[in-house]
CHARMM internal coordinates of N, CA and C (Angstrom, degrees):
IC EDIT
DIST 1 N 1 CA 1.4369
DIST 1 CA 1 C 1.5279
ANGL 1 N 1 CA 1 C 111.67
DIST 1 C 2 N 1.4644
ANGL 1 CA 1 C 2 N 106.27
DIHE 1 N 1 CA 1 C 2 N -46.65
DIST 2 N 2 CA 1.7621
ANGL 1 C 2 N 2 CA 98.00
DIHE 1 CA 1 C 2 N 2 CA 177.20
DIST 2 CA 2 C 1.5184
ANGL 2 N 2 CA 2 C 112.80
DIHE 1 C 2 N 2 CA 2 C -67.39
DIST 2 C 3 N 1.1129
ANGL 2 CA 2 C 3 N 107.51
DIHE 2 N 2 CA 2 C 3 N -6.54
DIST 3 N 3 CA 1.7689
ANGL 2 C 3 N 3 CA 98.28
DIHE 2 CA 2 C 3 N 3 CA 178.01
DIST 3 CA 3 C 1.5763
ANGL 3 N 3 CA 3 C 104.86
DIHE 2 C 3 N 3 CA 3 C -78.56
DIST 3 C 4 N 1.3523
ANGL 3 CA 3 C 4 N 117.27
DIHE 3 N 3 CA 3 C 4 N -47.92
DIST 4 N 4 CA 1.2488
ANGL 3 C 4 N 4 CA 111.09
DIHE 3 CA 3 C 4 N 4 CA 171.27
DIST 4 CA 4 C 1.9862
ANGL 4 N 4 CA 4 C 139.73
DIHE 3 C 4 N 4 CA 4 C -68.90
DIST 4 C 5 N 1.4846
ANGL 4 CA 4 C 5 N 95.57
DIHE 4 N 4 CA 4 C 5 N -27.42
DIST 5 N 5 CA 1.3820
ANGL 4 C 5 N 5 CA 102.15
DIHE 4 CA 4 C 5 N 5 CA -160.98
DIST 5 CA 5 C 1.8143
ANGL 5 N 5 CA 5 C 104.71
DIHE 4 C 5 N 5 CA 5 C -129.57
DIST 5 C 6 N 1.7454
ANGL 5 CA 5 C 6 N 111.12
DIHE 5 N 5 CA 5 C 6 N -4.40
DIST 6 N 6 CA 0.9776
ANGL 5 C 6 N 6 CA 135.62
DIHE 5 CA 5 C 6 N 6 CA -176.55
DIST 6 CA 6 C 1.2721
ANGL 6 N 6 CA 6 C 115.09
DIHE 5 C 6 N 6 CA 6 C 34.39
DIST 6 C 7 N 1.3384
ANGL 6 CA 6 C 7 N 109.14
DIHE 6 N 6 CA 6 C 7 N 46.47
DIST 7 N 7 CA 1.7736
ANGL 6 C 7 N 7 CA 114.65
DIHE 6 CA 6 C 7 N 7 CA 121.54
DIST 7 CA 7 C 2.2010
ANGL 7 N 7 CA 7 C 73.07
DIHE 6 C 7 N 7 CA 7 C 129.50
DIST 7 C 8 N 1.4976
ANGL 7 CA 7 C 8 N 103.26
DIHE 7 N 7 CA 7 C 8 N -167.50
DIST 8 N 8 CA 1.3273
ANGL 7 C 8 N 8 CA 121.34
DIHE 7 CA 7 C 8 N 8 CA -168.03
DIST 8 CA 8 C 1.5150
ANGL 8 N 8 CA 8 C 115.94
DIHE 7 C 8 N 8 CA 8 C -100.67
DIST 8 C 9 N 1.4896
ANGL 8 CA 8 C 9 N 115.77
DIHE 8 N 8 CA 8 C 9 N 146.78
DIST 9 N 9 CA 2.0000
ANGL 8 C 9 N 9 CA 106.96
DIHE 8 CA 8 C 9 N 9 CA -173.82
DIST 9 CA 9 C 1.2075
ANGL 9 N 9 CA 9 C 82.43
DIHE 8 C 9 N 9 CA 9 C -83.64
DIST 9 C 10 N 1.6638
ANGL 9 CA 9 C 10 N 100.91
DIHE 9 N 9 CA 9 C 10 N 133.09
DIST 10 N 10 CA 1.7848
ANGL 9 C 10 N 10 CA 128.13
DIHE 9 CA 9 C 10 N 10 CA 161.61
DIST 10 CA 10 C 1.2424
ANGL 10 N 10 CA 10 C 108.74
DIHE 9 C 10 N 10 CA 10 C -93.63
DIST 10 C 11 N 1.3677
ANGL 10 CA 10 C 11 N 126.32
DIHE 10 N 10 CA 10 C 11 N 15.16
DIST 11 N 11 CA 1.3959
ANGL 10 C 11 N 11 CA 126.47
DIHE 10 CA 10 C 11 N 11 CA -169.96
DIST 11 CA 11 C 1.5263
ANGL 11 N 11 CA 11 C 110.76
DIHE 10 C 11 N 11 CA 11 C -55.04
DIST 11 C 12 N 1.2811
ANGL 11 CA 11 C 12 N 123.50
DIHE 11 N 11 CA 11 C 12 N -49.35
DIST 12 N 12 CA 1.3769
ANGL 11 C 12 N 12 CA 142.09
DIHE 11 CA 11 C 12 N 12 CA -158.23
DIST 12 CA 12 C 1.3433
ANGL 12 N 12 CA 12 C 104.06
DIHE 11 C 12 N 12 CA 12 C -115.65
DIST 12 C 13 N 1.3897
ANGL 12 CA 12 C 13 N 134.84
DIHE 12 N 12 CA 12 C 13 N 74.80
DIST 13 N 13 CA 1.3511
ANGL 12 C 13 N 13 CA 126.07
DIHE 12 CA 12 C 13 N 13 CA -176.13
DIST 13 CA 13 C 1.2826
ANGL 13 N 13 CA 13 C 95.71
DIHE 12 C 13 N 13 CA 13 C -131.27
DIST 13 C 14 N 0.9289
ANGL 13 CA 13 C 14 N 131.14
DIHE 13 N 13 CA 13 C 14 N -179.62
DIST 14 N 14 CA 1.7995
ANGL 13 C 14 N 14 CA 152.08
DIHE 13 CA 13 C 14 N 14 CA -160.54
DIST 14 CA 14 C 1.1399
ANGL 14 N 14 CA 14 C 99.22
DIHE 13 C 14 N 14 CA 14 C -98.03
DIST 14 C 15 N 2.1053
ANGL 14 CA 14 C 15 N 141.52
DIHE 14 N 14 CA 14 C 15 N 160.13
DIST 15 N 15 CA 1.0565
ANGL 14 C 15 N 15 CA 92.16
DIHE 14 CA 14 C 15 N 15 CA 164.28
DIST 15 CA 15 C 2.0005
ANGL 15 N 15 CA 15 C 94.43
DIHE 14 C 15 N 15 CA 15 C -120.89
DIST 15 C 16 N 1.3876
ANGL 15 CA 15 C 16 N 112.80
DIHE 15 N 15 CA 15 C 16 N 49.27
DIST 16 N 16 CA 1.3903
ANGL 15 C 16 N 16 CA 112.99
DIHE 15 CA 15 C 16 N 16 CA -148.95
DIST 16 CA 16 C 1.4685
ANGL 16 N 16 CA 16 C 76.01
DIHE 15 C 16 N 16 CA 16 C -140.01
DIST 16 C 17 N 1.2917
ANGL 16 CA 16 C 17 N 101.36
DIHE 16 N 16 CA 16 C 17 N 151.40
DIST 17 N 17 CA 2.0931
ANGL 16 C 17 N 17 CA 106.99
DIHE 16 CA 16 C 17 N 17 CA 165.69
DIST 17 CA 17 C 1.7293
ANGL 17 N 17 CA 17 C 100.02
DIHE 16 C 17 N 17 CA 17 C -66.08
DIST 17 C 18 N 1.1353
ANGL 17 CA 17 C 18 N 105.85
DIHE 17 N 17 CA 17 C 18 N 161.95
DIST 18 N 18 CA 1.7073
ANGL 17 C 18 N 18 CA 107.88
DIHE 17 CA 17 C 18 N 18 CA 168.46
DIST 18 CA 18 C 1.4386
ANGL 18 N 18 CA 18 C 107.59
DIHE 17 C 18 N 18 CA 18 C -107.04
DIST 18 C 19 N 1.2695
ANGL 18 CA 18 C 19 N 84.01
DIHE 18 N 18 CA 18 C 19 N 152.21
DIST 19 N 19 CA 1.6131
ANGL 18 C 19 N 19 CA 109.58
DIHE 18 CA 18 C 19 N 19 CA -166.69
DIST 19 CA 19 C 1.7816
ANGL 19 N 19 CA 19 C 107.36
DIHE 18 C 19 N 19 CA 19 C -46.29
DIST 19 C 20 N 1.6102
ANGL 19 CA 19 C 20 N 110.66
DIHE 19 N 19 CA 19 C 20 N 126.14
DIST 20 N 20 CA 1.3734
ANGL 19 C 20 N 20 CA 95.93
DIHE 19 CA 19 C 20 N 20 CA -172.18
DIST 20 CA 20 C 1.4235
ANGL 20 N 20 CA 20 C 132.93
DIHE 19 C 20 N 20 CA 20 C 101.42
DIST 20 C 21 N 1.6053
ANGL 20 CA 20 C 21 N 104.57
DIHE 20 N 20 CA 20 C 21 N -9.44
DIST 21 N 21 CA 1.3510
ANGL 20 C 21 N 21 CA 121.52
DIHE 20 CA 20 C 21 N 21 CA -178.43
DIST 21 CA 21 C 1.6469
ANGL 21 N 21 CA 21 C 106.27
DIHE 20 C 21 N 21 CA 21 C -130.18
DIST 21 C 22 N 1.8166
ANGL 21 CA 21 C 22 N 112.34
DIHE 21 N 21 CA 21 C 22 N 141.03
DIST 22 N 22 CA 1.6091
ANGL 21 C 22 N 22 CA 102.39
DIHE 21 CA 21 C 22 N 22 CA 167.45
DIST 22 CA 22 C 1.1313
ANGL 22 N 22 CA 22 C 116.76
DIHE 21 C 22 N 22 CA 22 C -56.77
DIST 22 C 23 N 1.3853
ANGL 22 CA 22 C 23 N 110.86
DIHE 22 N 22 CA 22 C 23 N 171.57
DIST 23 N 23 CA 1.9945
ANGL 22 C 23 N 23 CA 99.42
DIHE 22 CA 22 C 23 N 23 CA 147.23
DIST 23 CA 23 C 1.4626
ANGL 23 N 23 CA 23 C 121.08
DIHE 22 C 23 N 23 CA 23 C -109.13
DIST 23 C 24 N 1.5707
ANGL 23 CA 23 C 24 N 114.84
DIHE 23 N 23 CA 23 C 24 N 44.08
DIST 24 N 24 CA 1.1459
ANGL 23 C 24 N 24 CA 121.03
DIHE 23 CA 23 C 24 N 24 CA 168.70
DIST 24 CA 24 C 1.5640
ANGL 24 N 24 CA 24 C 103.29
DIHE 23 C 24 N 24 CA 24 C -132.58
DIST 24 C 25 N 1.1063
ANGL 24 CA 24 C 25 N 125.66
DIHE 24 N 24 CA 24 C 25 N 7.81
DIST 25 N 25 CA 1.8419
ANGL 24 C 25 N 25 CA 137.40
DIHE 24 CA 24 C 25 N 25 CA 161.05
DIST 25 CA 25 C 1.4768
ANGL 25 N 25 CA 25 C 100.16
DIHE 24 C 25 N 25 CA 25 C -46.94
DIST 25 C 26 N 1.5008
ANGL 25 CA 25 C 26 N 114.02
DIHE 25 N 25 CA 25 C 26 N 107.48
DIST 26 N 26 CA 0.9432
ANGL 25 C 26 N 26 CA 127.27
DIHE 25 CA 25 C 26 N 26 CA 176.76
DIST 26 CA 26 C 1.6263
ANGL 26 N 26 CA 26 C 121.90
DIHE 25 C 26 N 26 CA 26 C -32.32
DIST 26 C 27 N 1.7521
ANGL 26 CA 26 C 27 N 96.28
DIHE 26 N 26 CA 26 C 27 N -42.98
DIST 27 N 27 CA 1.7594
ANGL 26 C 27 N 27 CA 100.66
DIHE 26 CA 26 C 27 N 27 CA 171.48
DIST 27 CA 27 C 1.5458
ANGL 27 N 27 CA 27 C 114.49
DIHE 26 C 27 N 27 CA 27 C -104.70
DIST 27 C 28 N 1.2212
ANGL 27 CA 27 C 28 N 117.97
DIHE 27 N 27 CA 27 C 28 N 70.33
DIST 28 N 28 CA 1.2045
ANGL 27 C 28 N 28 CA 109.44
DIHE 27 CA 27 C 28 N 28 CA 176.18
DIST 28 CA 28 C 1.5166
ANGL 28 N 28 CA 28 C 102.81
DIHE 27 C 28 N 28 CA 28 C -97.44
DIST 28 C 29 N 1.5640
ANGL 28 CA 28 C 29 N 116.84
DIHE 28 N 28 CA 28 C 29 N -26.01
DIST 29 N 29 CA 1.1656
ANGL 28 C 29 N 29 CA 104.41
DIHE 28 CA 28 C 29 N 29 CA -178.17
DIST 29 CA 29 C 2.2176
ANGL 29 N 29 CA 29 C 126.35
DIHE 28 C 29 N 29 CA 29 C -62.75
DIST 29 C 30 N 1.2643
ANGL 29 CA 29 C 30 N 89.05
DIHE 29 N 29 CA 29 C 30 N -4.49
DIST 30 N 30 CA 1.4699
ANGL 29 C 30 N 30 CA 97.57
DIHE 29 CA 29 C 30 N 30 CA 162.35
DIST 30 CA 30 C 1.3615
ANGL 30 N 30 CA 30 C 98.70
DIHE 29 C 30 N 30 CA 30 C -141.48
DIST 30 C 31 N 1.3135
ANGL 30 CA 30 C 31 N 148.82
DIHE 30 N 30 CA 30 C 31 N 49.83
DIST 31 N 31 CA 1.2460
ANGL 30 C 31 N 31 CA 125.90
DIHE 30 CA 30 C 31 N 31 CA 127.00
DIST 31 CA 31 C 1.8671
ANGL 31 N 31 CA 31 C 112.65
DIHE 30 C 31 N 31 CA 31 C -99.70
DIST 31 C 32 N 1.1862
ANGL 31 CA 31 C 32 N 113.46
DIHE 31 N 31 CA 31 C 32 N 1.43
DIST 32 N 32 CA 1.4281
ANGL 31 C 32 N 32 CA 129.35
DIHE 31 CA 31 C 32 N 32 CA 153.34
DIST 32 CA 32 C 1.8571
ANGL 32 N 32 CA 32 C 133.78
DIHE 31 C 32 N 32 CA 32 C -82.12
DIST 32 C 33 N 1.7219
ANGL 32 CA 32 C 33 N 81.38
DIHE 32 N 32 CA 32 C 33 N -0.91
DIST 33 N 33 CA 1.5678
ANGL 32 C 33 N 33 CA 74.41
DIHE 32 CA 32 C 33 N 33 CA 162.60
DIST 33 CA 33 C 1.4467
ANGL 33 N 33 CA 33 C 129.91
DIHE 32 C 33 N 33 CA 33 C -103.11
DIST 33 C 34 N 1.5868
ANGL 33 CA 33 C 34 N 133.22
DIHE 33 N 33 CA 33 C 34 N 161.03
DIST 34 N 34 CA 1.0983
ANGL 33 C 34 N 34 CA 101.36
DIHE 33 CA 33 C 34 N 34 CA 179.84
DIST 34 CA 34 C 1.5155
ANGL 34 N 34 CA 34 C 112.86
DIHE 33 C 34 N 34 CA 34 C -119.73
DIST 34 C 35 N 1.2777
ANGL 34 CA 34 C 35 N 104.09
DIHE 34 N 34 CA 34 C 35 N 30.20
DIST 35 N 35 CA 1.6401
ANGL 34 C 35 N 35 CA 100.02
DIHE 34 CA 34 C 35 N 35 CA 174.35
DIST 35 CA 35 C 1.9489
ANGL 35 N 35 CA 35 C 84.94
DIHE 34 C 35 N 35 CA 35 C -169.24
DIST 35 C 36 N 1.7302
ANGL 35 CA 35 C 36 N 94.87
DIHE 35 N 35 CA 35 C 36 N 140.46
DIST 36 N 36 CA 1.6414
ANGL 35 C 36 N 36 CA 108.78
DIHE 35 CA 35 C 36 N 36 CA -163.41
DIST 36 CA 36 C 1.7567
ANGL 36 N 36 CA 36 C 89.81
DIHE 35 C 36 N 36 CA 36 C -122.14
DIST 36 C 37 N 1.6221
ANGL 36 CA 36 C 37 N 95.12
DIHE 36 N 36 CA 36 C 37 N 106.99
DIST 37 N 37 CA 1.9881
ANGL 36 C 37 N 37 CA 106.46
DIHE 36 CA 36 C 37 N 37 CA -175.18
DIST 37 CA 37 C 1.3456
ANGL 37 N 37 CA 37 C 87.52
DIHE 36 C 37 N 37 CA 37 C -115.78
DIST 37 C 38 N 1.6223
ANGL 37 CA 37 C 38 N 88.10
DIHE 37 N 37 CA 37 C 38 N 148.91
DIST 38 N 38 CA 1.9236
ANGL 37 C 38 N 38 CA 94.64
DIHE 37 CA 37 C 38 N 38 CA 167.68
DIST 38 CA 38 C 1.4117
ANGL 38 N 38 CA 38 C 90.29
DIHE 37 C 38 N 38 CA 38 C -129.68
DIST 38 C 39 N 1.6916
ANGL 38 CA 38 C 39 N 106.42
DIHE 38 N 38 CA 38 C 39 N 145.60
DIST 39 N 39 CA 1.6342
ANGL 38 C 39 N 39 CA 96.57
DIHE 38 CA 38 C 39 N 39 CA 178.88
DIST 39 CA 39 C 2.2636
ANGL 39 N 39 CA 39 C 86.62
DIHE 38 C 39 N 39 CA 39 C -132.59
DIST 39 C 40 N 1.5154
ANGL 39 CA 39 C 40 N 76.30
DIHE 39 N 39 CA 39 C 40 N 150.18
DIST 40 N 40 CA 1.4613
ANGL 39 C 40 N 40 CA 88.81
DIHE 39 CA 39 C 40 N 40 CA 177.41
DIST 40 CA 40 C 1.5653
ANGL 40 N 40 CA 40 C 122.87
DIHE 39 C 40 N 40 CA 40 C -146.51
DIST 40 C 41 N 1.3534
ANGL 40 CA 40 C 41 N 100.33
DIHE 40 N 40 CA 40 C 41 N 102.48
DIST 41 N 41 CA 1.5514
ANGL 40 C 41 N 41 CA 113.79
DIHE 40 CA 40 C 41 N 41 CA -168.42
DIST 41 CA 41 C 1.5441
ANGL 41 N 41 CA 41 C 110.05
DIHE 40 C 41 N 41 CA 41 C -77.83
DIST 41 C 42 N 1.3166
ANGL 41 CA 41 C 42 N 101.65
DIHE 41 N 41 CA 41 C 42 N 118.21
DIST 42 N 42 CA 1.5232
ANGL 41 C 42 N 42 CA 110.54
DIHE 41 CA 41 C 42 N 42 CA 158.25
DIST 42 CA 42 C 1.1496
ANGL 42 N 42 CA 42 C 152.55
DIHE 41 C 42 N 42 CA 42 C -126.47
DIST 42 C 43 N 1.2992
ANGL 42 CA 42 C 43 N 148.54
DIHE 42 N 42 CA 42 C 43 N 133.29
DIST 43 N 43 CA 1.0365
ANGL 42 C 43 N 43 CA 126.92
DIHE 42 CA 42 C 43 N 43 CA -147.18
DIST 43 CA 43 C 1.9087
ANGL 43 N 43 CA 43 C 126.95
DIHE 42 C 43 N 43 CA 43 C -69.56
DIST 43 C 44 N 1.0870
ANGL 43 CA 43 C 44 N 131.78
DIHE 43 N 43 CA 43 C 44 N 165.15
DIST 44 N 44 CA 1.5631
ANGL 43 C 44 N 44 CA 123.77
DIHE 43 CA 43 C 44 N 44 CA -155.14
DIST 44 CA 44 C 1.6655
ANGL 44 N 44 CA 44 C 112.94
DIHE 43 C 44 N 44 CA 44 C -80.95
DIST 44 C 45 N 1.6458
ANGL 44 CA 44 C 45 N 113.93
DIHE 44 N 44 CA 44 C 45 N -25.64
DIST 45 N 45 CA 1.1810
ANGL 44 C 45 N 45 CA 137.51
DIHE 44 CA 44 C 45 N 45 CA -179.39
DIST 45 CA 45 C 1.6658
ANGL 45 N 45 CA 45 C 111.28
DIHE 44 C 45 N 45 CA 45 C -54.51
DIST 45 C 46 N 1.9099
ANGL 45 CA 45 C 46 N 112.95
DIHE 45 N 45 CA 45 C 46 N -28.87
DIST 46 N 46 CA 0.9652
ANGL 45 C 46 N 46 CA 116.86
DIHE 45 CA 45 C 46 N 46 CA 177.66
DIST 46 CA 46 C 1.7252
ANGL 46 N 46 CA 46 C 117.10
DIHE 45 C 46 N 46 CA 46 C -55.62
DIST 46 C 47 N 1.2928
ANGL 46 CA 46 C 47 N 114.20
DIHE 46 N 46 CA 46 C 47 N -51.15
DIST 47 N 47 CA 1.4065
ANGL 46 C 47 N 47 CA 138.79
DIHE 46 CA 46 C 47 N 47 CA -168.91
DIST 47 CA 47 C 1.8446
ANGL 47 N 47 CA 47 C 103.17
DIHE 46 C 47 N 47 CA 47 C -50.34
DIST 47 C 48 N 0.9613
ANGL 47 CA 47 C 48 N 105.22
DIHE 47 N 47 CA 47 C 48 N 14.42
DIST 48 N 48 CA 1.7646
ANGL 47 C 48 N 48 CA 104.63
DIHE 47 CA 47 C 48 N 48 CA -167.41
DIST 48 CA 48 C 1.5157
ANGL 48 N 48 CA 48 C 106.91
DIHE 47 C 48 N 48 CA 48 C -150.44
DIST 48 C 49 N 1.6160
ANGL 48 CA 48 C 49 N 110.59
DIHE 48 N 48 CA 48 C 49 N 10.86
DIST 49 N 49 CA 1.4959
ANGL 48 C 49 N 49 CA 108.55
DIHE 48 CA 48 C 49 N 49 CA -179.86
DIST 49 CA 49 C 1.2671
ANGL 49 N 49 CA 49 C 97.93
DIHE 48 C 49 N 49 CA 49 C -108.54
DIST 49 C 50 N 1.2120
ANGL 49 CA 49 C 50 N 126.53
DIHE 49 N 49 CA 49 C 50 N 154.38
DIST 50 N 50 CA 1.6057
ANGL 49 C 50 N 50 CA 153.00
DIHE 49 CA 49 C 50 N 50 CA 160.73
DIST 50 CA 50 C 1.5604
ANGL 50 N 50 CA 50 C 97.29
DIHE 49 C 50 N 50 CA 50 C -45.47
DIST 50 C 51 N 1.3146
ANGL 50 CA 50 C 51 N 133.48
DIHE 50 N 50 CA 50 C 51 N -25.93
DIST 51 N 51 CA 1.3944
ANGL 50 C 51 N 51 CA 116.89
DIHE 50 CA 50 C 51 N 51 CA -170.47
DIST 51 CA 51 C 1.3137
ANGL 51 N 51 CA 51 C 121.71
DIHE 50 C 51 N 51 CA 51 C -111.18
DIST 51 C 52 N 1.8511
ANGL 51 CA 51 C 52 N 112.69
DIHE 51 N 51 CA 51 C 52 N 22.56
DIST 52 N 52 CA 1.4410
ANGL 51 C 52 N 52 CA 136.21
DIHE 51 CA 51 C 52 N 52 CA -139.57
DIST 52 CA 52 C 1.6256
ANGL 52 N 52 CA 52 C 82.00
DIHE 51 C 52 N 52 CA 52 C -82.29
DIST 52 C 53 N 1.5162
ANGL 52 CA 52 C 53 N 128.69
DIHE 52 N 52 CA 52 C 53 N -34.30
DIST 53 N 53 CA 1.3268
ANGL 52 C 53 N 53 CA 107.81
DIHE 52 CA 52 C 53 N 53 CA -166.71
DIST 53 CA 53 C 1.2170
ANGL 53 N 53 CA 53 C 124.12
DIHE 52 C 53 N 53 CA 53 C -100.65
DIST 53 C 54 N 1.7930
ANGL 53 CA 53 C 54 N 114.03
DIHE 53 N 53 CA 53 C 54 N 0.63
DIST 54 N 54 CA 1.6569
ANGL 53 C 54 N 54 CA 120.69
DIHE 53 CA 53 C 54 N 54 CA -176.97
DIST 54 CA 54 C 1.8157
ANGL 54 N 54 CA 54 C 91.30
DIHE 53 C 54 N 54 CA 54 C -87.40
DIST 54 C 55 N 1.2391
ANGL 54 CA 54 C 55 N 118.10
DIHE 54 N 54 CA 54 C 55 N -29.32
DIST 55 N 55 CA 1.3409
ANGL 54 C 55 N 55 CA 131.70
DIHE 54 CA 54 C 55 N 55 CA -162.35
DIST 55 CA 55 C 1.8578
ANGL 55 N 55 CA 55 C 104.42
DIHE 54 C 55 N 55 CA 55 C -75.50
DIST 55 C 56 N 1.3230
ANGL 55 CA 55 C 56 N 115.31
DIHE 55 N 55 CA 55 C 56 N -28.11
DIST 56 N 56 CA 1.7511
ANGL 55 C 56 N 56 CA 135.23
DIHE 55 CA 55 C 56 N 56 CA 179.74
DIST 56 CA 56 C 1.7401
ANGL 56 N 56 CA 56 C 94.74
DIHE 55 C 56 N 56 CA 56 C -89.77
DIST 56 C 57 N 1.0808
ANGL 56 CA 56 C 57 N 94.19
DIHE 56 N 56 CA 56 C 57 N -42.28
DIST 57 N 57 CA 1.8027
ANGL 56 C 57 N 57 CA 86.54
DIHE 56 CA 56 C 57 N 57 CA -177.68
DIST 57 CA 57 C 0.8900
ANGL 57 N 57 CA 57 C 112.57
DIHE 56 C 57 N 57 CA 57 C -84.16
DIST 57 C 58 N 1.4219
ANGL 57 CA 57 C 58 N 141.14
DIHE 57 N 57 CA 57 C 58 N -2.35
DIST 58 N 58 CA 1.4567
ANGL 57 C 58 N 58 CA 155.58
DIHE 57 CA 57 C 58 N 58 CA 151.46
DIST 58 CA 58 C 1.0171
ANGL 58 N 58 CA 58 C 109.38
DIHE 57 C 58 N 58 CA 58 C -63.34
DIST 58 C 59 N 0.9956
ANGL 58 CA 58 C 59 N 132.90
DIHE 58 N 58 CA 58 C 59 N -38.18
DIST 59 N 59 CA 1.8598
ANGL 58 C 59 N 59 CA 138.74
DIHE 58 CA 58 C 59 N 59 CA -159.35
DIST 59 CA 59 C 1.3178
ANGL 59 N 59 CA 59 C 101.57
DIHE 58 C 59 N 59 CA 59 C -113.19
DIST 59 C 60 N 1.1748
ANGL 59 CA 59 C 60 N 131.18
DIHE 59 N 59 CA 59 C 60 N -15.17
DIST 60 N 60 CA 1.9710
ANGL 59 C 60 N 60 CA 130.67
DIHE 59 CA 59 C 60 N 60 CA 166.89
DIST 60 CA 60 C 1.3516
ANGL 60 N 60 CA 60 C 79.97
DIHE 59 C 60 N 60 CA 60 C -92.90
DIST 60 C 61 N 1.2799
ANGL 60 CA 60 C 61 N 141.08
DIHE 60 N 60 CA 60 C 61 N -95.00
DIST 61 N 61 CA 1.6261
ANGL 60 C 61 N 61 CA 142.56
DIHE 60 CA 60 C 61 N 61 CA -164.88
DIST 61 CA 61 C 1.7482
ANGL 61 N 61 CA 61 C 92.44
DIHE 60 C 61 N 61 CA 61 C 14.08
DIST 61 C 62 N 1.7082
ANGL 61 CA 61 C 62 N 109.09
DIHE 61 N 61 CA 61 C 62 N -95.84
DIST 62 N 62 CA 1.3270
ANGL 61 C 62 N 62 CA 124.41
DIHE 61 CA 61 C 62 N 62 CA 179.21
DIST 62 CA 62 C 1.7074
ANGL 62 N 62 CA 62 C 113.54
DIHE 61 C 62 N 62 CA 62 C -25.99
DIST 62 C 63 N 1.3737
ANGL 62 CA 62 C 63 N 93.21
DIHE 62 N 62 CA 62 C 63 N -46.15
DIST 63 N 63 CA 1.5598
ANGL 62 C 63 N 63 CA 93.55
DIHE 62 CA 62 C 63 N 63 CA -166.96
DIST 63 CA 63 C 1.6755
ANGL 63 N 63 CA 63 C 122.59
DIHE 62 C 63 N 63 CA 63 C -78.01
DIST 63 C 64 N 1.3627
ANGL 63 CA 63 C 64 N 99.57
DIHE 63 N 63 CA 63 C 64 N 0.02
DIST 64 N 64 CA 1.5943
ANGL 63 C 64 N 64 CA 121.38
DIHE 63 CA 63 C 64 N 64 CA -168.44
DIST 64 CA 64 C 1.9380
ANGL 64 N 64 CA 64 C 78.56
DIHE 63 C 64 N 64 CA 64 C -108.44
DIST 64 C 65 N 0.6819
ANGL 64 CA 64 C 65 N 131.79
DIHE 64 N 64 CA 64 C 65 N -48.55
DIST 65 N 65 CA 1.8290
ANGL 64 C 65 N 65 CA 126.28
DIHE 64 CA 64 C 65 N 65 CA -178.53
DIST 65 CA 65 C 1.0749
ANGL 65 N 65 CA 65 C 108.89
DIHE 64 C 65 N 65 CA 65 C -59.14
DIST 65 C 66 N 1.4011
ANGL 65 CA 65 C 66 N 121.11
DIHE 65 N 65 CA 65 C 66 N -34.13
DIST 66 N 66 CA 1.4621
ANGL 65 C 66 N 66 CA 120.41
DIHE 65 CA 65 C 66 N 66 CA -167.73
DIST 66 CA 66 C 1.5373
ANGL 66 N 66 CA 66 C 125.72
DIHE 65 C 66 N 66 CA 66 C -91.94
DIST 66 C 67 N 1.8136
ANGL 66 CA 66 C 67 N 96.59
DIHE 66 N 66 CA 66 C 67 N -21.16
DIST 67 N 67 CA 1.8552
ANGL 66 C 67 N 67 CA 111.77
DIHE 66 CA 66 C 67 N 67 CA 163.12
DIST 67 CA 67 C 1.8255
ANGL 67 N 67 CA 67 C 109.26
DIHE 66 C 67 N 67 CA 67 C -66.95
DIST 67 C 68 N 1.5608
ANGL 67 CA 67 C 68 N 95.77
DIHE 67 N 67 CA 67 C 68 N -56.73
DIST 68 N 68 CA 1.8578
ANGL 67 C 68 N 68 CA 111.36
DIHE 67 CA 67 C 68 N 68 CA 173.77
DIST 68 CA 68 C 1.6628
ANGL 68 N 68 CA 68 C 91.64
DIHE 67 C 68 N 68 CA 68 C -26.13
DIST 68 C 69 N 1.4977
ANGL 68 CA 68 C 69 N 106.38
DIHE 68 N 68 CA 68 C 69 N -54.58
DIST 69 N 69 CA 2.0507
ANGL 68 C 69 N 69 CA 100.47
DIHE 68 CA 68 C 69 N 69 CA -150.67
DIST 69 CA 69 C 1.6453
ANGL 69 N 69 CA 69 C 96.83
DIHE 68 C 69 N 69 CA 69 C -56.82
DIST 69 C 70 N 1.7323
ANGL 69 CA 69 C 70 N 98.55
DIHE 69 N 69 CA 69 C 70 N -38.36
DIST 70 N 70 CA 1.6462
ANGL 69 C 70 N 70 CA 94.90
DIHE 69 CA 69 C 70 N 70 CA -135.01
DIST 70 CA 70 C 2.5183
ANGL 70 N 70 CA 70 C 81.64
DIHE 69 C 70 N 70 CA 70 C -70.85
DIST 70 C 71 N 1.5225
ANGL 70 CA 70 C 71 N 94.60
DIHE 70 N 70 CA 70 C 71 N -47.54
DIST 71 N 71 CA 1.5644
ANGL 70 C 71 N 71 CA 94.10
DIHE 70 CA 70 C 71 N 71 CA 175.77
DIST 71 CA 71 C 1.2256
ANGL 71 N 71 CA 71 C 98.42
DIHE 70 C 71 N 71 CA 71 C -29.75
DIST 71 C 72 N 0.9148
ANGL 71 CA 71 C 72 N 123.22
DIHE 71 N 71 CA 71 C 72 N -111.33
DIST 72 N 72 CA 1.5202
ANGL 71 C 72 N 72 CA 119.56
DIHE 71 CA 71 C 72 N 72 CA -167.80
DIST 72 CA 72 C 1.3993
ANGL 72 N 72 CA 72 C 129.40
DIHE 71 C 72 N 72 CA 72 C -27.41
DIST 72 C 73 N 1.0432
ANGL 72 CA 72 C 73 N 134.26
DIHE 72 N 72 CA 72 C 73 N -16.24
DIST 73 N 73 CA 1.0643
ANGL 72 C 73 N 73 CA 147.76
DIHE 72 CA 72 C 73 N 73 CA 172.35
DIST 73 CA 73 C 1.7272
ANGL 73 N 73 CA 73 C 115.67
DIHE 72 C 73 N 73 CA 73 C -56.97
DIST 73 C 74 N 1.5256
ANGL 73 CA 73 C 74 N 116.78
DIHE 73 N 73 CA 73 C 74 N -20.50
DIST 74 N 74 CA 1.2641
ANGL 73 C 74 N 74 CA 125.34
DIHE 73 CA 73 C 74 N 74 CA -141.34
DIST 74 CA 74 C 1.7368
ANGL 74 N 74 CA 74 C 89.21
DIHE 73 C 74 N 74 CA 74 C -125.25
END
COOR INIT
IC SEED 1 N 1 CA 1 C
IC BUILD
């Protein structure tokens, strides 16, 4: 995922462990967040190629793998 979207917005994270968790839990750095964004910048030239929609279904693909992880995760 960080290769593509380079890594998760920490904008909105907690700044305290949550109740119930160490603060040496290997994942605290995302079990302290409270909202999981992926942002993916591309350039505008894309929007005008013939391959604009294998290239969008490429980029949900990942992003549909990466909800699956977090679902399960819980």
């Amino acid at each position: 995922m960080k290769k593509y979207f380079g890594g998760l917005v920490k904008e909105d994270s907690v700044f305290y462990c949550p109740r119930g968790y160490k603060k040496d839990n290997p994942a605290i750095a995302y079990i302290s967040l409270r909202h999981f964004m992926l942002i993916y910048h591309f350039e505008q030239q894309i929007l005008t190629e013939k391959k604009l929609s294998k290239f969008f279904a490429d980029k949900l693909g990942l992003c549909k793998k990466f909800n699956e992880f977090l679902l399960n995760s819980f």
